[in-house]
N, C-alpha and C positions, 0 to 999 in steps of 0.2 A: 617198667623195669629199669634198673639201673645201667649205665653204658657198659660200665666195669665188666658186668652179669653178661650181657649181650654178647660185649667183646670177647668172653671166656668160650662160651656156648658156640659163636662163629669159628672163633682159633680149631677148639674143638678136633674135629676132624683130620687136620691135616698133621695135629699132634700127634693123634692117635695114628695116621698112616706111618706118620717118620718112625714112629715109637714099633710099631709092627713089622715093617720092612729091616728095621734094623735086625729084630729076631729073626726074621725066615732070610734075613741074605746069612745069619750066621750059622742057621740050621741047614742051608742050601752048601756054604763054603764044608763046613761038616763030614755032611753025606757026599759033595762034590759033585753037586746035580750042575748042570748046566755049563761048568765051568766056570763056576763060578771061586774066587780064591777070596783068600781072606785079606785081602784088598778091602772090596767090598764095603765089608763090615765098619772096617776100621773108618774109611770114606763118608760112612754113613752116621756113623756114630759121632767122628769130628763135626760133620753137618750140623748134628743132634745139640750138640756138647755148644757148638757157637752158638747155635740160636738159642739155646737158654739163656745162656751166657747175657748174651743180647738182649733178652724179654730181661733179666734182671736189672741190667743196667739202666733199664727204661722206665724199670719201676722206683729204681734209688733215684735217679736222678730227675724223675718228672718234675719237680716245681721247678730246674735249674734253668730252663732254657726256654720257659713260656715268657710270652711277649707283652 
């Protein structure tokens, strides 16, 4: 298999946790379960929003900084 592939299928997971948690803290801030405010959300979504951010930069810029 290819690294790329691997690396996708590892990321995986915890994409899909950030991507989930984002909905149910906004569904929770919503309903107002737990005390939860829409802090939260927004918190989590900045999280979301840099580490794309991030994986993009990583991808434009890969041949810039190999050795």
């Amino acid at each position: 298999m290819n690294k790329k592939v691997i690396s996708k299928i590892l990321q995986a997971p915890f994409i899909l946790l950030g991507i989930t948690s984002f909905f149910a803290s906004i569904y929770a801030a919503i309903k107002q379960i737990g005390g939860v405010t829409f802090a939260t959300p927004v918190i989590i979504g900045l999280i979301l929003v840099l580490y794309f951010y991030g994986r993009h930069l990583e991808t434009k810029f890969k041949g810039v900084f190999k050795q």
